[in-house]
C-alpha positions as CSV (number, residue, x, y, z in Angstrom):
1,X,19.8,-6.2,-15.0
2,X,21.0,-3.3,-16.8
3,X,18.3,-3.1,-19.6
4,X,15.5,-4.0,-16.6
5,X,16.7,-0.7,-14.5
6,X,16.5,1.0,-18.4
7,X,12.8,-0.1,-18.6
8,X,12.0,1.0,-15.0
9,X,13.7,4.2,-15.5
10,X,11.8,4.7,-19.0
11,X,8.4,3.9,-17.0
12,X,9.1,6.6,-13.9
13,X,9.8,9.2,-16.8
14,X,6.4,8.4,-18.4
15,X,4.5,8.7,-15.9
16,X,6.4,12.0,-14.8
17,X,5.3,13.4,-18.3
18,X,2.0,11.8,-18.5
19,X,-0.1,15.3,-17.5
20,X,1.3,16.7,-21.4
21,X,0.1,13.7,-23.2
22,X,-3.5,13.5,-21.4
23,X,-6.1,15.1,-19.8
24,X,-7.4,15.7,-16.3
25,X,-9.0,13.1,-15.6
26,X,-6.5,10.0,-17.3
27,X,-4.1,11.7,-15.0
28,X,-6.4,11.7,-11.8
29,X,-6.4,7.9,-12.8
30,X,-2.8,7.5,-12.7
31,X,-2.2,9.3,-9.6
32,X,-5.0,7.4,-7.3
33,X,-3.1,3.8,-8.6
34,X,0.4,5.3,-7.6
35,X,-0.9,6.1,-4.0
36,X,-2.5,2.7,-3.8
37,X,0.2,1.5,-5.9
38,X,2.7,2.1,-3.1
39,X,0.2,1.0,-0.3
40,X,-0.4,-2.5,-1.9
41,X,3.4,-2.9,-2.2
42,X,3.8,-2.3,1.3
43,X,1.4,-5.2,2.1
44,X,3.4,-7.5,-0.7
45,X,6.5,-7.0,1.7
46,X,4.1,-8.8,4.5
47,X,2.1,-11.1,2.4
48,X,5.1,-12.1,-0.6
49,X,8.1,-12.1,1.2
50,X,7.3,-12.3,5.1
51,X,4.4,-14.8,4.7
52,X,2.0,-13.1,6.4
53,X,-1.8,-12.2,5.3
54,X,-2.5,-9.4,7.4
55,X,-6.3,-8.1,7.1
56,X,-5.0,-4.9,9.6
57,X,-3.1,-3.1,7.2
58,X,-5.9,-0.5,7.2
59,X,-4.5,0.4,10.4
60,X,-1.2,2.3,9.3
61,X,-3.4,3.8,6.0
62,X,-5.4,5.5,8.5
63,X,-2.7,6.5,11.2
64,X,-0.7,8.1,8.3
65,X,-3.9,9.6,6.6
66,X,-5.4,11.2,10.0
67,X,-2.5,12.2,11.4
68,X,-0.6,14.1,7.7
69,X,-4.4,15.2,8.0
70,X,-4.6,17.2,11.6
71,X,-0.8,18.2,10.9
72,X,-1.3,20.0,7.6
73,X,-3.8,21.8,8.7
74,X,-1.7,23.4,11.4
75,X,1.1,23.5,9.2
76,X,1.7,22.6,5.3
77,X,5.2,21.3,5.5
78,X,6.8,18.4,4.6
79,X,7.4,17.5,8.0
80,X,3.3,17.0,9.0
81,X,3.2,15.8,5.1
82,X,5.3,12.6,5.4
83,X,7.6,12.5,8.7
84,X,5.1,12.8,11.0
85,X,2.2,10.6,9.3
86,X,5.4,7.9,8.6
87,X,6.8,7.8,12.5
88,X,2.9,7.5,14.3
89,X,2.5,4.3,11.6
90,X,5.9,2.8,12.4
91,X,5.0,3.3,16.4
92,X,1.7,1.9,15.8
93,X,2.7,-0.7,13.7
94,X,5.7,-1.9,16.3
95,X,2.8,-2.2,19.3
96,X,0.7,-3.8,17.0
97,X,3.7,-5.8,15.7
98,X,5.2,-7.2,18.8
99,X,1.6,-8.5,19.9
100,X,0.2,-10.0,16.6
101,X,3.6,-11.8,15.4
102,X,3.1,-14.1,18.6
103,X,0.6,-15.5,16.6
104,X,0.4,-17.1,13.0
105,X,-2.1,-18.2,10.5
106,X,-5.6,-17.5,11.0
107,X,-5.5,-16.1,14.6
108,X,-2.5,-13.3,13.0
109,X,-5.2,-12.6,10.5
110,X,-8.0,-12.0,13.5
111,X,-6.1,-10.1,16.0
112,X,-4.7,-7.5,12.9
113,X,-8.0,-7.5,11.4
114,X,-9.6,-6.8,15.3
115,X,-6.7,-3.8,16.2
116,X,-7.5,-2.1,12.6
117,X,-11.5,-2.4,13.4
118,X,-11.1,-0.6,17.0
119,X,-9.1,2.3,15.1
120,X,-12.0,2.3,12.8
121,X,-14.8,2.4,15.5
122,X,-12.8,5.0,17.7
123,X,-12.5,6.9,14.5
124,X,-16.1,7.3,13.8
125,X,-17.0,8.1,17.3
126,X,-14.8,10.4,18.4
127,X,-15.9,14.4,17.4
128,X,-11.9,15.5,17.2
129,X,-11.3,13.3,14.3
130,X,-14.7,14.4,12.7
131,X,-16.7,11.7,13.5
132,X,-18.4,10.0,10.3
133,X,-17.7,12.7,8.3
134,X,-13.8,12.8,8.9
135,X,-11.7,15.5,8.4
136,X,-12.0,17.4,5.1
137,X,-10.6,20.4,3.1
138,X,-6.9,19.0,3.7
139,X,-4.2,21.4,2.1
140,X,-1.1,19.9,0.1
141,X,2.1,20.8,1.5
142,X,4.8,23.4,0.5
143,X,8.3,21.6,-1.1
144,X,11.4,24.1,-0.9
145,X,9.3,26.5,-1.7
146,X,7.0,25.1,-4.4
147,X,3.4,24.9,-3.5
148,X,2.3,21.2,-4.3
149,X,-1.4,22.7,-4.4
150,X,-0.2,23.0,-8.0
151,X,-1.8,19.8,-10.1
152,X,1.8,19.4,-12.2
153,X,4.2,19.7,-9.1
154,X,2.3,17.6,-7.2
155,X,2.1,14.8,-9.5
156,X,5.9,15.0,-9.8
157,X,5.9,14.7,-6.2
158,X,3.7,12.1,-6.2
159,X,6.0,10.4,-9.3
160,X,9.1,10.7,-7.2
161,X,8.0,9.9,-3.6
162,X,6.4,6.4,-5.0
163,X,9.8,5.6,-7.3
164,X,11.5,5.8,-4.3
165,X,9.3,3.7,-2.0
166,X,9.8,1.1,-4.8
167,X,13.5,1.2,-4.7
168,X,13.8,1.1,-1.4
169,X,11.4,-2.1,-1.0
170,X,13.4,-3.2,-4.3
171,X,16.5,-3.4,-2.1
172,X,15.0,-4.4,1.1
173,X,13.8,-7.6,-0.6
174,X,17.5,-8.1,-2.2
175,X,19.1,-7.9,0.6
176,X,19.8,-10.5,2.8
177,X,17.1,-9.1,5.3
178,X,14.8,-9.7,2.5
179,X,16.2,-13.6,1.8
180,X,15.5,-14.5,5.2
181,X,12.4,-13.4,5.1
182,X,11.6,-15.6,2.0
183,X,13.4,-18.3,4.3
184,X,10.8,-17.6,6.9
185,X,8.0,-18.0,4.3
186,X,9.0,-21.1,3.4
187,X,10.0,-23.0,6.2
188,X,9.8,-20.8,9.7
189,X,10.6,-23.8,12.1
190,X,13.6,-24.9,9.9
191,X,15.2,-20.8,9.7
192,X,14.7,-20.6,13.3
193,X,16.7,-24.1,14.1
194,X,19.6,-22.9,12.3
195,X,19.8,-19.7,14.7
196,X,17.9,-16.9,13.0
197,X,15.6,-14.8,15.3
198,X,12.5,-15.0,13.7
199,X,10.3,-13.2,15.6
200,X,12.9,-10.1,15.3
201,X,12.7,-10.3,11.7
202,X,9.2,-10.5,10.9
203,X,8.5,-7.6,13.4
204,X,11.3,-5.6,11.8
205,X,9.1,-6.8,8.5
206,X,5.6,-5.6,9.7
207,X,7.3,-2.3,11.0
208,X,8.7,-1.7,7.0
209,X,5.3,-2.1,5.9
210,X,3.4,-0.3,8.0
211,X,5.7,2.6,7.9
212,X,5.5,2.7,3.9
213,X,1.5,1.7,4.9
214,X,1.4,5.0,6.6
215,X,3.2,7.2,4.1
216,X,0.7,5.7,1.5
217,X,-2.3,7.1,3.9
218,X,-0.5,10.5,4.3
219,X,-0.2,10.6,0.1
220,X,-4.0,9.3,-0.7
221,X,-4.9,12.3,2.0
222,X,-2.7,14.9,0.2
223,X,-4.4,13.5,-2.8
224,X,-8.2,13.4,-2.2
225,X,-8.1,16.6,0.2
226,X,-9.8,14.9,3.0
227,X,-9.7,11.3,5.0
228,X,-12.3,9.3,6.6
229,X,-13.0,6.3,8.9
230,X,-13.1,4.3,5.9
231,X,-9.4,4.4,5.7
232,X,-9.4,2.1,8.7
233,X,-12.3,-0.3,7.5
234,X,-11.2,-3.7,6.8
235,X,-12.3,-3.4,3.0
236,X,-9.3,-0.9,2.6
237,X,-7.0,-4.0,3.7
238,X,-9.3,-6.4,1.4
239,X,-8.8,-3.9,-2.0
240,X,-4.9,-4.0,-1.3
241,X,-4.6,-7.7,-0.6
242,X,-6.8,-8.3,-3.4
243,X,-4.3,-5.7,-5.9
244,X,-1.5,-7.4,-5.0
245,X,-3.2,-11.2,-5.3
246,X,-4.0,-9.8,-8.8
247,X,-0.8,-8.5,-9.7
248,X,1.5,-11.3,-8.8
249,X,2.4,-11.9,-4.8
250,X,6.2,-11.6,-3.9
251,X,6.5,-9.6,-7.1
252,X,6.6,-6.0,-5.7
253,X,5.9,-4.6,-9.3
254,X,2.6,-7.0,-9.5
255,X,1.3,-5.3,-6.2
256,X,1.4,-1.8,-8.4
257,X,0.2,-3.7,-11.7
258,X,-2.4,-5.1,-9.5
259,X,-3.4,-1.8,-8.4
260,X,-3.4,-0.5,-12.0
261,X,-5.5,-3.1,-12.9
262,X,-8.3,-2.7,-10.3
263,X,-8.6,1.0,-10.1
264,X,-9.1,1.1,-13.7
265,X,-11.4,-1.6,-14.0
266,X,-13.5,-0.1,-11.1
267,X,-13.6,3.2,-13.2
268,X,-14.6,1.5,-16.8
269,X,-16.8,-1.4,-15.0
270,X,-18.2,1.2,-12.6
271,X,-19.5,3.9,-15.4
272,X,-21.6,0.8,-17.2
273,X,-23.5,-0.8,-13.9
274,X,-23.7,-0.8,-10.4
275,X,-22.8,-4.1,-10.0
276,X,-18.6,-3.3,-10.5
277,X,-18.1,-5.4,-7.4
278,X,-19.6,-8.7,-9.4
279,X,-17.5,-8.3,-12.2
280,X,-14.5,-7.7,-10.5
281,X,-15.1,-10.6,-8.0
282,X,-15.5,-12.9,-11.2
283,X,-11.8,-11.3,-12.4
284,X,-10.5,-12.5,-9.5
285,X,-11.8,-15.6,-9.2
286,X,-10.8,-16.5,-12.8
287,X,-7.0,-15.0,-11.7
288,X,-7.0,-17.4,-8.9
289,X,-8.0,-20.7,-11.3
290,X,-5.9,-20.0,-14.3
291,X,-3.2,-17.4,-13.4
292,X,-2.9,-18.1,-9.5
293,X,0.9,-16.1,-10.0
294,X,-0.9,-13.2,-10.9
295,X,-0.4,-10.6,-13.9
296,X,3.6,-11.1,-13.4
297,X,2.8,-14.6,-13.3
298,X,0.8,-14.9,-16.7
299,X,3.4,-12.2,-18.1
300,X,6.2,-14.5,-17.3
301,X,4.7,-17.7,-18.5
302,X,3.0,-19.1,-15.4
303,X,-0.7,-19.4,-16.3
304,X,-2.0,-22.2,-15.0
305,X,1.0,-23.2,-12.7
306,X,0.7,-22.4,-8.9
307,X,2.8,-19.6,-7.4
């Protein structure tokens, strides 16, 4: 345990020194797979632990992106950078929650993927939010005083805010919360017979991750300077469950190795031929046939064996 917290701790210090080592654009990089990083963990909590494959996840990326987008513009504080955008996705995410968790399998994938497409369409409608275009020229926040508009503070924001996301989810998922939710995965009817209020705890579940879902929108906002409708399109949901299928379900650490891994093979794949999306469908494909538990899974001595 001791020498795994050594290694993490050795990671978050690399990549808070990463911008001496390497240029703009490696650093760029590393940023965009922390912010997506942190998103795709948040589904992992759903998807891993909770067994639930939510296609709706969009939903809380764009809540947190829109509205850390409309607040910073009035004001650059932390407060419209990450409490705001975090509470409107845990409010969303507990409407959404209380109706979709009625449901399972197929129809909870529908009825999240349906709520995350009516954001989308009222998004690219509506002239407040920008319409099509969205809302653009975003400013970072001010920290204590230190303007994050600065490249090296925010990336040590950035650094910081996502090591602590993963900690948190680290001892959410070690906790005995996070055992009955693997309970759940495994056997629902049985965890409910011996007295455990399911429902309650797959709600409390989907409210986790759609808070940390949120936060993740307010960061990729901060990041890029501007948000569209996009971030409530059902291929936002797809890319995540797709980094963390790639990275190793129920893994936490896979979702963000899974992120690592597509963003940077979209950006080599991407500057040969247009046709990224092929070759990255083949990867995953060949994931799914000969390391179905993912890059953890292969890492750990898995391949070939069913997660």
């Amino acid at each position: 345990m001791i020498a795994r917290l050594l290694g993490v701790g050795a990671l978050v210090v690399a990549a808070a020194v990463f911008p001496a080592v390497a240029g703009a654009y490696p650093v760029k990089l590393l940023q965009e797979i922390l912010v997506w990083g942190v998103f795709a963990m948040s589904l992992d909590l759903l998807l891993g632990y909770a067994g639930m494959v939510s296609f709706g996840h969009s939903a809380f990326f764009g809540i947190g992106g829109y509205v850390a987008a409309l607040a910073l513009k009035q004001s650059p504080h932390l407060l419209s950078a990450l409490v705001l955008p975090a509470l409107a996705a845990a409010l969303a995410a507990l409407v959404i929650g209380f109706f979709s968790i009625r449901v399972s399998g197929v129809y909870f994938i529908m009825l999240t993927l349906a709520l995350s497409q009516m954001f989308y369409a009222y998004a690219f409608q509506v002239a407040w939010l920008g319409a099509e275009d969205g809302i653009i020229g975003v400013p970072r926040p001010r920290l204590l005083g230190l303007d994050l508009a600065n490249a090296t503070a925010f990336h040590l924001y950035l650094v910081a805010l996502i090591g602590l996301a993963a900690l948190v989810l680290w001892r959410v998922v070690r906790s005995p919360f996070g055992h009955v939710l693997r309970g759940i995965q495994e056997n629902e009817g049985r965890m409910e017979a011996v007295g455990y209020a399911v429902q309650r705890y797959k709600l409390v579940a989907f409210v986790m991750a759609g808070t940390l879902g949120g936060v993740a929108g307010s960061l990729y906002t901060q990041f890029v300077g501007s948000i569209t409708p996009d971030a409530f399109f059902w291929t936002t949901s797809g890319e995540a469950l797709l980094m963390v299928i790639i990275g190793g379900t129920g893994t936490l650490w896979g979702a963000l190795l899974g992120a690592g891994a597509f963003i940077l093979l979209q950006s080599l794949v991407s500057s040969y031929t247009e046709r990224w999306m092929l070759i990255l469908g083949l990867t995953f494909v060949l994931f799914v046939l000969f390391a179905p538990g993912g890059i953890v899974g292969a890492l750990s001595g898995r391949v070939g064996r069913r997660a």
